[in-house]
Each structure stands twice: as C-alpha cells, then as structure tokens.
Residue frames as qw, qx, qy, qz and C-alpha x, y, z in Angstrom:
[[0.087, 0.734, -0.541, 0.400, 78.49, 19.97, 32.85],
 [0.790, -0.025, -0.584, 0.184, 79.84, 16.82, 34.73],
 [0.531, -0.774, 0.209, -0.275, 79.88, 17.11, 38.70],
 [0.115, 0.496, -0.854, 0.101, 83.51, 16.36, 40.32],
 [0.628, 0.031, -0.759, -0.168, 83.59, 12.91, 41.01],
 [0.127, -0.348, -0.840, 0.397, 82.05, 12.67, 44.75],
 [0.057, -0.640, -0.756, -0.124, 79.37, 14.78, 43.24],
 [0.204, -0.669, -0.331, 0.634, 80.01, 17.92, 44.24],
 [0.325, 0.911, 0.173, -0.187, 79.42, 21.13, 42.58],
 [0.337, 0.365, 0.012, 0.868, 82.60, 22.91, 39.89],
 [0.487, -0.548, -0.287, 0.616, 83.44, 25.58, 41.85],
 [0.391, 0.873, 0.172, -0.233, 82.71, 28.98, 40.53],
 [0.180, -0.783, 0.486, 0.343, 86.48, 29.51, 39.71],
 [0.348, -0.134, 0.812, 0.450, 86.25, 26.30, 37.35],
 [0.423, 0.799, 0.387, -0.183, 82.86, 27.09, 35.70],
 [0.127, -0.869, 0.240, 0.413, 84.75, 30.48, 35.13],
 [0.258, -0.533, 0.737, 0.326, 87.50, 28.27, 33.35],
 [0.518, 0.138, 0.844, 0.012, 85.27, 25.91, 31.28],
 [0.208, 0.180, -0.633, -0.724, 84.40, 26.17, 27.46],
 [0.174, -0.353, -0.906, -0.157, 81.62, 23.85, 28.55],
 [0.221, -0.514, -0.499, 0.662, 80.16, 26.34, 31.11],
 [0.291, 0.252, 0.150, 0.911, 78.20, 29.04, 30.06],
 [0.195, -0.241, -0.540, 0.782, 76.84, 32.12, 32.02],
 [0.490, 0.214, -0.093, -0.840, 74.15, 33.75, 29.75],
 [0.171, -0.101, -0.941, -0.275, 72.67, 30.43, 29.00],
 [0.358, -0.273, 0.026, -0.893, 68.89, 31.46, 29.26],
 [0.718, -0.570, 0.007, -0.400, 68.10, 28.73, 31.64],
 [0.285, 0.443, -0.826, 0.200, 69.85, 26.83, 34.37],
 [0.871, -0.364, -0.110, -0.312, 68.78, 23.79, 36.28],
 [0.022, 0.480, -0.740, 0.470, 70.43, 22.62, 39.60],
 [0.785, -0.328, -0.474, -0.228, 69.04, 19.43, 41.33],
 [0.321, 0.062, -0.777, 0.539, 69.77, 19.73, 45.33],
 [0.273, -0.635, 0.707, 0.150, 69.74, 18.03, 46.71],
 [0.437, 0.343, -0.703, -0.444, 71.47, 15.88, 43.53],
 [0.749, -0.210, 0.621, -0.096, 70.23, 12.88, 42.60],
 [0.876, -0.287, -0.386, 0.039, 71.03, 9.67, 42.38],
 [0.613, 0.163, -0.627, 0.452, 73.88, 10.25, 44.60],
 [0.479, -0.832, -0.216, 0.178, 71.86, 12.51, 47.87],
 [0.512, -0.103, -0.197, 0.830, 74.38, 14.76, 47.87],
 [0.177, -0.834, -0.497, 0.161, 73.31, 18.13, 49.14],
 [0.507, 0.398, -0.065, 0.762, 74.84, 21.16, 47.84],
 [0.272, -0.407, -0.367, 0.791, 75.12, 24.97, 50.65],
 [0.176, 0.830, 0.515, -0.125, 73.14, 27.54, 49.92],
 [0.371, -0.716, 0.244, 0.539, 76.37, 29.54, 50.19],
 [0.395, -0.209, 0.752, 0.485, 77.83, 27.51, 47.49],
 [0.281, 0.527, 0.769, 0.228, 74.45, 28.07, 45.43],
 [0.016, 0.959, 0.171, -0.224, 73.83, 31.54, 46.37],
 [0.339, -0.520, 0.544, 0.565, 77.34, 32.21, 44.25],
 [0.353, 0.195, 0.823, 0.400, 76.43, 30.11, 41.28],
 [0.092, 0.876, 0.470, -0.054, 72.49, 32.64, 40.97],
 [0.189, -0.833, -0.050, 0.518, 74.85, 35.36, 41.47],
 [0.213, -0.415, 0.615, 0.635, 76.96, 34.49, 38.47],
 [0.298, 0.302, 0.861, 0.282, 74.57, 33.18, 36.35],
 [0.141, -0.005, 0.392, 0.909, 72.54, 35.44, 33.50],
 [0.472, -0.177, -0.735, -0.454, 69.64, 33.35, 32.52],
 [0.741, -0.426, 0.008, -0.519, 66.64, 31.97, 34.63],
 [0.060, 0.358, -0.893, 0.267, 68.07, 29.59, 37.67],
 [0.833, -0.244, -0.325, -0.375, 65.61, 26.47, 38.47],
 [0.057, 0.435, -0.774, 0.456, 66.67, 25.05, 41.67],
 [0.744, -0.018, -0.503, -0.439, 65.02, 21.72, 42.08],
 [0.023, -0.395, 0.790, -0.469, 64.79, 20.72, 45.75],
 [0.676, -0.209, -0.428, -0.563, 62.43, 18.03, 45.18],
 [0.740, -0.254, -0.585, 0.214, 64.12, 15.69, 48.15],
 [0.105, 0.590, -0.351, 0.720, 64.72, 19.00, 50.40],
 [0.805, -0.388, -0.035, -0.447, 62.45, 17.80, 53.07],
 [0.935, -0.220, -0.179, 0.213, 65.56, 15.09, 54.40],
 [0.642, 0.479, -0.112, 0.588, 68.09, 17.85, 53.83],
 [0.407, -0.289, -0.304, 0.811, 70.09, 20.37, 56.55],
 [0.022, -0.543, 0.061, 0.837, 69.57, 23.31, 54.64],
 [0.550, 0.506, 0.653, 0.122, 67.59, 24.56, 51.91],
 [0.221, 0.446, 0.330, 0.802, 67.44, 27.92, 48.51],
 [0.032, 0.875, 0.459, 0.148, 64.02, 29.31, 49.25],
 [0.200, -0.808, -0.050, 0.552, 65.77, 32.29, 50.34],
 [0.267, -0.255, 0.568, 0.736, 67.59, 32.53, 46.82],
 [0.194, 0.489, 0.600, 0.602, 64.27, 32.48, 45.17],
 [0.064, -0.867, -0.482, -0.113, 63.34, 34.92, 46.79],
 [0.452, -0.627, 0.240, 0.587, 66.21, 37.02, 47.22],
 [0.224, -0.174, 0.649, 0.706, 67.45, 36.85, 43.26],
 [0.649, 0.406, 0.172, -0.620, 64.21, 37.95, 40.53],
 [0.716, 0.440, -0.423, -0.338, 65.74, 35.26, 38.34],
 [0.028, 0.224, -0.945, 0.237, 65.95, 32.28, 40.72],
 [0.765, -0.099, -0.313, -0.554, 63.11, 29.40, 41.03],
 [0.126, -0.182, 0.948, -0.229, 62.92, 26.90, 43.57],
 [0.714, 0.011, -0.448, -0.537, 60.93, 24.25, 42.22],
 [0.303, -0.276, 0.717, -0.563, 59.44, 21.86, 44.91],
 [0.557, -0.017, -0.579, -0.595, 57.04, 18.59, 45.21],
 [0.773, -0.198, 0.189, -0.573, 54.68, 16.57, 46.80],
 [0.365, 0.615, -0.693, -0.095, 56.39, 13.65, 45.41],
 [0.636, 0.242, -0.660, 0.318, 58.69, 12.27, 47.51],
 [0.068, 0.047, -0.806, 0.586, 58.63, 13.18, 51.27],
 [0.394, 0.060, 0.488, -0.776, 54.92, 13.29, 50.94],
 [0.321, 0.031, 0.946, -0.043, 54.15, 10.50, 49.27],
 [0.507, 0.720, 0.353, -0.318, 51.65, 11.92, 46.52],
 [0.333, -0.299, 0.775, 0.446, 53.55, 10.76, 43.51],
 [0.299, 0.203, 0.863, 0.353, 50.48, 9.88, 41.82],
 [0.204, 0.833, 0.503, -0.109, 48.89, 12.86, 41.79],
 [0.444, 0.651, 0.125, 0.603, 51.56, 15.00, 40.24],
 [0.320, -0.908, -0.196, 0.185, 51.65, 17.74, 42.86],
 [0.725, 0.025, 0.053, 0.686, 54.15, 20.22, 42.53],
 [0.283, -0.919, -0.144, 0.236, 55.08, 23.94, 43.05],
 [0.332, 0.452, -0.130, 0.818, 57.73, 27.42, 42.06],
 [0.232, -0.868, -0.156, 0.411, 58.53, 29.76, 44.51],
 [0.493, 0.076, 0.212, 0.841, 59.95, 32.49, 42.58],
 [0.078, -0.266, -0.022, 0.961, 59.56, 36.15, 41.56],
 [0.604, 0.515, 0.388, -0.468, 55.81, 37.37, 40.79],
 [0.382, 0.691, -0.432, -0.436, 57.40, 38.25, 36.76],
 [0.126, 0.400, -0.894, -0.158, 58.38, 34.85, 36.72],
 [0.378, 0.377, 0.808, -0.247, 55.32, 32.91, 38.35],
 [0.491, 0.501, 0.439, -0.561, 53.51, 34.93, 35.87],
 [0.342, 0.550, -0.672, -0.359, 55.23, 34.10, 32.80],
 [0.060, -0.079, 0.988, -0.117, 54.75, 30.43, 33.81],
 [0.362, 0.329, 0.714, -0.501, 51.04, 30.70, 33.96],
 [0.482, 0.641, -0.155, -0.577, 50.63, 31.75, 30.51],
 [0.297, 0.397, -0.809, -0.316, 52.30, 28.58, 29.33],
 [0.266, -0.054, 0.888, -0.370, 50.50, 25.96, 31.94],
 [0.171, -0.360, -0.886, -0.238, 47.66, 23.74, 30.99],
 [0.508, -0.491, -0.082, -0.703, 44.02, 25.44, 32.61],
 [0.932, -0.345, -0.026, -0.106, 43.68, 21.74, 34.24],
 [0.377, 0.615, -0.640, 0.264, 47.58, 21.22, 34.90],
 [0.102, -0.006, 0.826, -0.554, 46.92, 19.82, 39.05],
 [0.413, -0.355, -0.809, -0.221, 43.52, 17.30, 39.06],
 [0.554, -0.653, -0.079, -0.511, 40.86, 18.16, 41.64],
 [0.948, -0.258, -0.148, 0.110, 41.67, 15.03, 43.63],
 [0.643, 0.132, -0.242, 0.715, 45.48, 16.11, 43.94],
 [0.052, -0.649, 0.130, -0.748, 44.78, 19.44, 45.23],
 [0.664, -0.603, 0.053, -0.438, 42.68, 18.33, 47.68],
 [0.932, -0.221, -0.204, 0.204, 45.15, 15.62, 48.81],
 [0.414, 0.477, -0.211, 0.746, 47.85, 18.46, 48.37],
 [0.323, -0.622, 0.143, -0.699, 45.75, 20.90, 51.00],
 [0.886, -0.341, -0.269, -0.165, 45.08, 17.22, 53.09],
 [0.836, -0.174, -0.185, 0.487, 48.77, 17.02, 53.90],
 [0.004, 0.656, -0.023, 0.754, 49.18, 20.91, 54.53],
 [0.670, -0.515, -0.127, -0.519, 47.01, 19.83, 57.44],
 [0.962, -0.249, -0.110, 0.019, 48.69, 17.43, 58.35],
 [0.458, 0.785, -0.376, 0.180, 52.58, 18.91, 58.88],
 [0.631, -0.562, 0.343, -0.410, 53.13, 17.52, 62.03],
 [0.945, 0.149, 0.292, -0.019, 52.98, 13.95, 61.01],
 [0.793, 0.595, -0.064, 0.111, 54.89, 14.14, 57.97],
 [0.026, 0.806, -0.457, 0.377, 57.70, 16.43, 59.57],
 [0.683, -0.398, 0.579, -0.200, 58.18, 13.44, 62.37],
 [0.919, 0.268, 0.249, 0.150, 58.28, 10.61, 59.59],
 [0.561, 0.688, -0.276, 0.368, 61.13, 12.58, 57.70],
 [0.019, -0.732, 0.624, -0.274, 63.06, 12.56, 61.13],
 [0.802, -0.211, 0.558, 0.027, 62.62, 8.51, 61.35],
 [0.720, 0.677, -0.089, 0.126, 63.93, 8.85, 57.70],
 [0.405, 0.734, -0.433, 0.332, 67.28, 10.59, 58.36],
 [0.464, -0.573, 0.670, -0.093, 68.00, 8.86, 61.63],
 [0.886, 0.391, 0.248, -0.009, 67.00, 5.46, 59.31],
 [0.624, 0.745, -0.136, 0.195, 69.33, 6.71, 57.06],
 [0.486, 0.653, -0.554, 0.175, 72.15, 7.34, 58.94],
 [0.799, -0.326, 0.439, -0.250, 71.98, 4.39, 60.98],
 [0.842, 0.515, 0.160, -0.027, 71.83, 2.49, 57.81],
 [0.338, 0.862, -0.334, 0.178, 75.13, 4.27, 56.82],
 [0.327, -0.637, 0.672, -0.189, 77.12, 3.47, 59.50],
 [0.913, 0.074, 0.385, -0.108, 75.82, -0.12, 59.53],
 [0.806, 0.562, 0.053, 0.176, 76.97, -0.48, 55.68],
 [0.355, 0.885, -0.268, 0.138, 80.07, 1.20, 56.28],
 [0.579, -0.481, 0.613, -0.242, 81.14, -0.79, 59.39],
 [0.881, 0.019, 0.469, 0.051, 80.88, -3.89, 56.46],
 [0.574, -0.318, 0.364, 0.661, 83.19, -2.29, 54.34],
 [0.288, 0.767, 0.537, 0.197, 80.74, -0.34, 52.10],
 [0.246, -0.001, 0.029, 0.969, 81.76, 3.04, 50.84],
 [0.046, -0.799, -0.582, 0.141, 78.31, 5.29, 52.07],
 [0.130, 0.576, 0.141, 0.795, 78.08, 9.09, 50.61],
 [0.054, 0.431, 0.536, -0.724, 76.93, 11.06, 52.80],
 [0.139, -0.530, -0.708, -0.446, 72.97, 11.66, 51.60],
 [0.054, 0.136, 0.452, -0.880, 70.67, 14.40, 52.27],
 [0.568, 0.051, -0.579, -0.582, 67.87, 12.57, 50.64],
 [0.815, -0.169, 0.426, -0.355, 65.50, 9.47, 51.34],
 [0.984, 0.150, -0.051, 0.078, 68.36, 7.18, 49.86],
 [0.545, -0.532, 0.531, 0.371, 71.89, 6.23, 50.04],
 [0.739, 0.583, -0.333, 0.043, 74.35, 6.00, 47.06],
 [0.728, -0.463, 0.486, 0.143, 76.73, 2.89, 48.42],
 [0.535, 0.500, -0.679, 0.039, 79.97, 1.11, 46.53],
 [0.801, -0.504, 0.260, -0.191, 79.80, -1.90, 48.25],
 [0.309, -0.634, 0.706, 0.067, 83.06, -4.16, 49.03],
 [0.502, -0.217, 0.817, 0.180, 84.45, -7.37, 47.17],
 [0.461, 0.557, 0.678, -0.135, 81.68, -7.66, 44.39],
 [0.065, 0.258, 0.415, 0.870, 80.84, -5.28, 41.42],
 [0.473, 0.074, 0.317, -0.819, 77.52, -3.30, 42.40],
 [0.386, 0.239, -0.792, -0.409, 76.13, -5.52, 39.71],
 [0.377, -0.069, -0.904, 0.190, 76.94, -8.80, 40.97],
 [0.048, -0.137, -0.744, 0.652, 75.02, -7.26, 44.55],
 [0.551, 0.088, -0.356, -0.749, 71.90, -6.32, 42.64],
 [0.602, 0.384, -0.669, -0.205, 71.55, -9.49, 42.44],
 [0.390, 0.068, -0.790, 0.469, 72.57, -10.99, 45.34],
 [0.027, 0.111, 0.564, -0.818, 70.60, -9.07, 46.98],
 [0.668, -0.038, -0.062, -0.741, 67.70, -9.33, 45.30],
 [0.602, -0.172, -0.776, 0.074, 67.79, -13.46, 46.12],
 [0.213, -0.341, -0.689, 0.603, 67.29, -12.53, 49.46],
 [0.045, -0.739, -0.660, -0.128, 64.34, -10.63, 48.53],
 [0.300, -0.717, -0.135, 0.614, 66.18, -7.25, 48.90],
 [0.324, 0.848, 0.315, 0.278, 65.14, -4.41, 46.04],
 [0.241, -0.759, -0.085, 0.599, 67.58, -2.11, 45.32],
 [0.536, 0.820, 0.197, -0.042, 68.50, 0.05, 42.53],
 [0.421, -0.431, 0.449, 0.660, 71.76, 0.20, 39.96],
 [0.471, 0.850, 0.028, -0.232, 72.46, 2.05, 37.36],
 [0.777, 0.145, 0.144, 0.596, 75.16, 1.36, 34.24],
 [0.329, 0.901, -0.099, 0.264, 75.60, 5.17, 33.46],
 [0.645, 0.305, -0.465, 0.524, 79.56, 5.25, 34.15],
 [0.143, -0.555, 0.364, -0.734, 79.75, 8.03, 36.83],
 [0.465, -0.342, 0.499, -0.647, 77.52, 5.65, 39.09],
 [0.902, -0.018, -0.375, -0.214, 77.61, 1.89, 37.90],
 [0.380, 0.107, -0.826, 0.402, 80.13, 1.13, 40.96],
 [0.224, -0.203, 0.461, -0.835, 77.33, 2.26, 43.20],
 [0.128, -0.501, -0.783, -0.346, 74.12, 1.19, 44.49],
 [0.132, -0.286, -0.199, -0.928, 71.27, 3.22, 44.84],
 [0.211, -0.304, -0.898, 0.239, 69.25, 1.98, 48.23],
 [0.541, -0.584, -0.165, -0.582, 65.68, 3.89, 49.46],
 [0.076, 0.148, -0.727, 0.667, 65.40, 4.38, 52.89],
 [0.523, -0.401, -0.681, -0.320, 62.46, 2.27, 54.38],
 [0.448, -0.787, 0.068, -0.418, 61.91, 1.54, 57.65],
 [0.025, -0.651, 0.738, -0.176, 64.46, 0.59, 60.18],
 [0.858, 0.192, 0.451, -0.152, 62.65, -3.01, 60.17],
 [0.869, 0.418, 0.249, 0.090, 63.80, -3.16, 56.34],
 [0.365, 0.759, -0.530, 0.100, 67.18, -1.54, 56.55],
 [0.733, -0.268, 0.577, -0.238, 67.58, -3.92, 59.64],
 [0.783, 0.533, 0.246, -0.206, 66.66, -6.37, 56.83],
 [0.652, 0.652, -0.346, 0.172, 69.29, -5.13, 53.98],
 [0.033, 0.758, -0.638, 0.132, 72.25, -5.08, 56.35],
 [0.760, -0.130, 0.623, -0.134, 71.51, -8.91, 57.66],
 [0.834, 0.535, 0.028, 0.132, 71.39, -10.08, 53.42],
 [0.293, 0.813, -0.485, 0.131, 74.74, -7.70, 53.35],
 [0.288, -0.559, 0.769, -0.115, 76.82, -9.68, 56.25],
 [0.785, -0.072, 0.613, 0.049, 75.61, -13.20, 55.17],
 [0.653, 0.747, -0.107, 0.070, 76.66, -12.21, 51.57],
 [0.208, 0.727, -0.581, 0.300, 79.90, -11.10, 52.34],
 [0.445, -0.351, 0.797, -0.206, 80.38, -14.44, 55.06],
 [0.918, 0.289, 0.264, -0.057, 78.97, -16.99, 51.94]]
C-alpha cells in the first residue's frame, strides 16, 4: 500500500476505501518511524490502524530512540500488536544482530517455537546487557543527534533545500537547482557520503545520516560552495 506522497500514513477512511487494503490480512507491518524518509507516524494515528486491523500488527520502531513519541503502549494494550525494536541503530550494535518484541505472552510464545536455539551470539548479549548499563550515555548522545539534526535542517533549508521533518538519525532532503543525482555526486567530490535512491517515490531526495555537528557543519559548507560554483 503506497504512503501519500509526504509519507504519511492513508487514513483509516481511505484504507476503508481501497481494493488494495485489506483488514484480515494475517499479518501487518508498519515501520515508524518510516524509513527512508524519518517520518514519524502518532500513536493516535496507529492506535486506530491495530484497532481496525484483524491479523497480527508488527510495529517496527527500530529508529524510535530519535522520535517524540512511541507504540509500546499498543503492544501492550492490543493481544495482537508487536512492537519490534533494536540495538541497531541508536545503539550502535549493528553487528551483533541484537533485537527484541514486546508483545502479548501468546504471541512471544508462538515466536519462540519458530526461533533458532542460538538466534542472539553470546558476545551480543553481553554487549546488549553492556549498554543496558550504560542508558545514561546513550540517552544524551541521541539528544546531540536530534538537536544535530535539526540544526542541520534549518541550515539546508535556509539554502533552498526542501528538509522533511525526521524523527530518525537522518534527513530525507530535495535539494535546489540540481537533480538529487547530480548532488550525490557533487557532494561526494568534496568528500561528502550521502545516500540516493532511484526507487521513484524518493529519487528527488537525498538520504543524509546525522553525524556529528563537526560533519554536518561539514555537509552544509560543500552545499553553499556548490550552489555559489
């Protein structure tokens, strides 16, 4: 089902309306907040969708950790809602796989009958429980993220860049005069890595990671001497 075109959720009332849409479908998955574009969907606006929906709901809030607002109350509120969480992304343990359901016992326990014995490595656990310890830390770094981030925004928008608003650790921009393309490109000559994508819905965009304010500092200097060459 195709999200409206700044990414937001169909609204139950078009769902409702859609031959494409369907309500017994015996699982849904929801990515917020969505990527590539960070967009971040209410709980309100989610806690509707669980309410209508038949089938098991996966609610995949792998970048929640930058976001306002988060489900967990929907999985635990609805016996056929899952929020499905990781270690990933704001905590930087990507290579060990880490990852997590909060959902009804009937449902965690249906899940365990399919899982590998070894599914999570020794070594990951213990790096999992290491940053448990450690919330303190992490929870500060994700608020030099989102101020990062919407520094960054402004900046890019102030050079004529069209900036989503992102509740993630990246930005989806449409930047000004160029194709995204072409700035790929450009921007990687000046030694600046960012990420585009051809799929239609998001090939006018790019797709930037939020570093530190040293290297957004960084992208927005490449942007202005692009756009003044």
């Amino acid at each position: 089902m195709p999200l409206k075109s700044d990414f937001g959720l169909p609204v139950l009332a078009e769902l409702l309306r859609s031959s494409q849409w369907r309500f017994d479908a015996a699982l849904t998955l929801v990515t917020t907040p969505n990527a590539p574009s960070g967009r971040g969907y209410a709980t309100a606006e989610l806690n509707k969708l669980c309410q209508a929906q038949r089938g098991v709901v996966i609610l995949d809030e792998a970048y929640v950790d930058f976001a306002d607002d988060n489900a967990l109350a929907l999985a635990l509120k609805y016996p056929h809602v899952i929020v499905a969480r990781t270690f990933s992304k704001a905590y930087s343990l990507c290579f060990q796989r880490v990852g997590y359901f909060v959902g009804h016992p009937d449902l965690i326990a249906a899940l365990h009958k399919m899982r590998d014995s070894y599914n999570v490595n020794g070594l990951g656990q213990i790096a999992a429980e290491a940053t448990l310890d450690h919330l303190d830390f992490y929870r500060a770094n994700f608020r030099k993220i989102i101020a990062t981030r919407e520094k960054l925004s402004r900046e890019l928008t102030k050079l004529g860049f069209r900036v989503l608003p992102s509740q993630t650790n990246f930005i989806l921009a449409q930047p000004p005069e160029f194709p995204a393309k072409e700035w790929l490109q450009k921007l990687r000559d000046r030694k600046i890595l960012v990420r585009w994508f051809s799929a239609p819905e998001v090939r006018n965009y790019l797709r930037i990671t939020i570093g530190t304010a040293a290297e957004a500092a960084a992208l927005v200097r490449a942007a202005r001497a692009i756009l003044k060459a």
